[in-house]
Kinemage of the C-alpha trace (Angstrom):
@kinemage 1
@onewidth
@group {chain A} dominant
@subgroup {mainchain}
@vectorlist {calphas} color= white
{ca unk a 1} P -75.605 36.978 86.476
{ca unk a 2} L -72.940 38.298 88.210
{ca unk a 3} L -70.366 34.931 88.238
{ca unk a 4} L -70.956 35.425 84.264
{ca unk a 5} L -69.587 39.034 84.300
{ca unk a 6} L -66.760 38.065 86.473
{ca unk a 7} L -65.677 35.403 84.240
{ca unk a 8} L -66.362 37.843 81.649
{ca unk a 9} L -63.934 39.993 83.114
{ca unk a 10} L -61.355 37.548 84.148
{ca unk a 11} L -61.474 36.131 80.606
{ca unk a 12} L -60.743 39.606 79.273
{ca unk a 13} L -58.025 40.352 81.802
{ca unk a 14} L -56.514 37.372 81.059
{ca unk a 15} L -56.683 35.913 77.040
{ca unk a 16} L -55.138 37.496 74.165
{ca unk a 17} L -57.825 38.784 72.014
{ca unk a 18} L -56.346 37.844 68.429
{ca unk a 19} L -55.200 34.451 69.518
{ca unk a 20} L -57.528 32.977 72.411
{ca unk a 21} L -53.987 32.149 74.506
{ca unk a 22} L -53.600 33.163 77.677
{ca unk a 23} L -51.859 37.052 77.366
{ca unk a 24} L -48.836 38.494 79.315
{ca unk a 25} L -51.129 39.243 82.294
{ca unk a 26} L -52.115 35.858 82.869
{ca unk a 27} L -48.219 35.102 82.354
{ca unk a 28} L -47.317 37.520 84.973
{ca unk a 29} L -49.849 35.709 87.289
{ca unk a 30} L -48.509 31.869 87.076
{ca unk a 31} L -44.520 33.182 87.662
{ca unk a 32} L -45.904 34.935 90.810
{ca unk a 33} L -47.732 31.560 92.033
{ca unk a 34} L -44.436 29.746 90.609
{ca unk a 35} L -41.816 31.716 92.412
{ca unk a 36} L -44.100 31.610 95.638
{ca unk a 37} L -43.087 28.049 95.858
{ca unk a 38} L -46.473 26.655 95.956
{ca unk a 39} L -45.957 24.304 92.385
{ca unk a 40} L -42.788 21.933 92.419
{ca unk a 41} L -40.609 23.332 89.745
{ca unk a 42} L -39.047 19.260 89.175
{ca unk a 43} L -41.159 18.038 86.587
{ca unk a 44} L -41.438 21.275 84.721
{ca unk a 45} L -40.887 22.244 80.839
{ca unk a 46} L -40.475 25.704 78.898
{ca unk a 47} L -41.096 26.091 75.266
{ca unk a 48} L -40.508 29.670 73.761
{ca unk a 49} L -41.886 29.674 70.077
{ca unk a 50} L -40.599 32.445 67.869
{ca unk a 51} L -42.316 33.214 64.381
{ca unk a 52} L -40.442 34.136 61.707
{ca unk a 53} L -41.343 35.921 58.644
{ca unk a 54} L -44.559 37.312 60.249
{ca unk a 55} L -43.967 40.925 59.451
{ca unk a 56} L -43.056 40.204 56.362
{ca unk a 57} L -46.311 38.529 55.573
{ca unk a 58} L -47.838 41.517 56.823
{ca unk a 59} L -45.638 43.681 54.697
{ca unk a 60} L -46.064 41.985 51.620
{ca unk a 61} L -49.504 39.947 51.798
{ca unk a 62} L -51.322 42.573 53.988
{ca unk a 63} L -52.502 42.814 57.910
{ca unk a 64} L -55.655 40.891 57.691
{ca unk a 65} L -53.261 37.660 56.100
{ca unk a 66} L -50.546 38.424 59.012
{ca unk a 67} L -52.910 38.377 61.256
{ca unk a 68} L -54.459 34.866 59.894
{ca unk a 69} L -51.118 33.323 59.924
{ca unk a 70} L -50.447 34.463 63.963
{ca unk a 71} L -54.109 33.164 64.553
{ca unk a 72} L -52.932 29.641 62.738
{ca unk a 73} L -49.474 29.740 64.197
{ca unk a 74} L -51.273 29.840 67.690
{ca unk a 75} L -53.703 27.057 67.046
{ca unk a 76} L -50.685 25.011 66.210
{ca unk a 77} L -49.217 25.436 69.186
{ca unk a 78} L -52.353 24.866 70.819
{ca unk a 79} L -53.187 21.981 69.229
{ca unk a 80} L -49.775 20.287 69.809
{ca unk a 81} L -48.629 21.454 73.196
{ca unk a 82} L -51.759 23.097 74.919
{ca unk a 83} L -53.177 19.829 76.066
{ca unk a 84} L -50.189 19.823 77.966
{ca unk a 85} L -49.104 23.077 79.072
{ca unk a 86} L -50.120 26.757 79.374
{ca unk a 87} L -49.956 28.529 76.420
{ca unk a 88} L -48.974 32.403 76.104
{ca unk a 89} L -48.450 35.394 74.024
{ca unk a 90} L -45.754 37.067 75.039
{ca unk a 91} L -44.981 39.564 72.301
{ca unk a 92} L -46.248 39.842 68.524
{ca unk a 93} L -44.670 36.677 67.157
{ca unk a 94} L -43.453 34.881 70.290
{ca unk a 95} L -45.381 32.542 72.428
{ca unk a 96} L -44.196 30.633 75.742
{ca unk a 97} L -45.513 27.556 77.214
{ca unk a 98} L -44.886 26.271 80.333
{ca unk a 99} L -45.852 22.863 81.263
{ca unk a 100} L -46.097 19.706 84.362
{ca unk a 101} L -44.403 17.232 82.317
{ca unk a 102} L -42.260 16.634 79.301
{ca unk a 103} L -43.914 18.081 76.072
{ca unk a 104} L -39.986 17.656 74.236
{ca unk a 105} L -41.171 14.751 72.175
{ca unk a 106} L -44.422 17.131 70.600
{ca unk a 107} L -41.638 19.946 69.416
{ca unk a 108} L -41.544 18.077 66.386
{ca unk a 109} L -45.092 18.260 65.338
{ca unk a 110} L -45.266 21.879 66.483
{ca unk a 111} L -43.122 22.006 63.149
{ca unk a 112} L -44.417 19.867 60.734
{ca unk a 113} L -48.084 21.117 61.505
{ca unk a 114} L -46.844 25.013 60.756
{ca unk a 115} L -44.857 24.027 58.120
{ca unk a 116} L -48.018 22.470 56.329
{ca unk a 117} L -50.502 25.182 57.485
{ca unk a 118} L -47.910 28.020 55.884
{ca unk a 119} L -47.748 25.630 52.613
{ca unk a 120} L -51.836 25.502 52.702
{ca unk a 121} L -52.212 28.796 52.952
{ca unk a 122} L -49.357 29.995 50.625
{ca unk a 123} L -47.135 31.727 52.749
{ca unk a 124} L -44.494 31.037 55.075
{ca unk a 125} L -45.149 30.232 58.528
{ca unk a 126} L -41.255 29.489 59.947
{ca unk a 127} L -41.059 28.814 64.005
{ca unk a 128} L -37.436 28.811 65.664
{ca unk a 129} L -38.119 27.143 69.199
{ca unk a 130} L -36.313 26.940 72.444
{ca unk a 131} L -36.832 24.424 75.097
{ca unk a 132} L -35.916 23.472 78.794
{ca unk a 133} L -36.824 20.887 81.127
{ca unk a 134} L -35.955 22.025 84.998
{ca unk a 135} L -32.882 20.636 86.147
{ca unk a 136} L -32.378 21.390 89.974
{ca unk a 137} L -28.711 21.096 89.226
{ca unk a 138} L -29.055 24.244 87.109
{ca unk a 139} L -32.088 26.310 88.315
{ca unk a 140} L -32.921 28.366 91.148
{ca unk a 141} L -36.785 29.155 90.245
{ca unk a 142} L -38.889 29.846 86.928
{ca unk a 143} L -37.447 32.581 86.160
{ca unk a 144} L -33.859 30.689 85.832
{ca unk a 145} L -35.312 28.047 83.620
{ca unk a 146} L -37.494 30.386 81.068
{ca unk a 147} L -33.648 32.578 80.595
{ca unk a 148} L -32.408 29.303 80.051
{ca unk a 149} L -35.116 28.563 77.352
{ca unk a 150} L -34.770 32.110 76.087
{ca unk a 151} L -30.902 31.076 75.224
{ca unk a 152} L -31.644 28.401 73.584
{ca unk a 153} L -34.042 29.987 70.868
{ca unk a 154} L -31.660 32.375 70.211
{ca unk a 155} L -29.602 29.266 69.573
{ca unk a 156} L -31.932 27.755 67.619
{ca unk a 157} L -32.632 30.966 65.485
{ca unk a 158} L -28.107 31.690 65.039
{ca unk a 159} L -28.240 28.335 63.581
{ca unk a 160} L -31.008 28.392 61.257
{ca unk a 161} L -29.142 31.648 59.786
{ca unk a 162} L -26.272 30.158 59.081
């Protein structure tokens, strides 16, 4: 009874409740055990996933259908990359995964499956995403590669815009 209510509790503590992804605490948690030195940073990918056009979903189409799009935006990325790597929610519309291994070559269907769940549902589900593979050359620690990964969303969202 009472190893159910601490996973109970450590579930809470650590999911996002709208999504089922793992939340900004549990984030906060793996950089710690990263930067520690206790994981070998060599073999390691970031992915930061941006939604676009979630607010105006909500603006136009209502909460409860923003909130159904975020929910489907999150099983894509969870069907696609979370096999592979830790998902989490790091803001409204932005998700970060970091992963042992190369998850590049599964960007691609991150895409195509929340292009076709936005054209299912009738509304559009747009994802900008940024991506980084450690390079020792380059990075210190974690926290070097995600700013990396960070730059190159915003890269990734300038030239969408254009």
């Amino acid at each position: 009874m009472k190893r159910k209510a601490e996973e109970k509790l450590f579930y809470l503590a650590y999911t996002d409740a709208m999504t089922g992804v793992y939340n900004r605490n549990a984030y906060e948690e793996h950089i710690l055990r990263l930067n520690r030195g206790h994981t070998k940073l060599d073999n390691m990918t970031v992915v930061s996933i941006k939604l676009d056009d979630l607010n105006e979903i909500r603006y136009t189409m209502g909460n409860r259908t923003g909130d159904e799009a975020l929910k489907l935006a999150a099983s894509c990325v969870i069907n696609t990359l979370g096999e592979k790597a830790d998902v989490y929610r790091m803001d409204d519309d932005e998700f970060l995964c970091i992963a042992e291994g190369d998850v590049v070559p599964h960007i691609s269907k991150l895409y195509d499956l929340i292009e076709m769940v936005g054209k299912d549902k009738k509304y559009p589900l747009n994802v900008f995403v940024g991506y980084m593979k450690f390079d020792n050359k380059k990075h210190r620690n974690i926290d070097e590669l995600i700013k990396d990964c960070d730059r190159q969303l915003i890269k990734a969202k300038k030239r969408a815009l254009v």
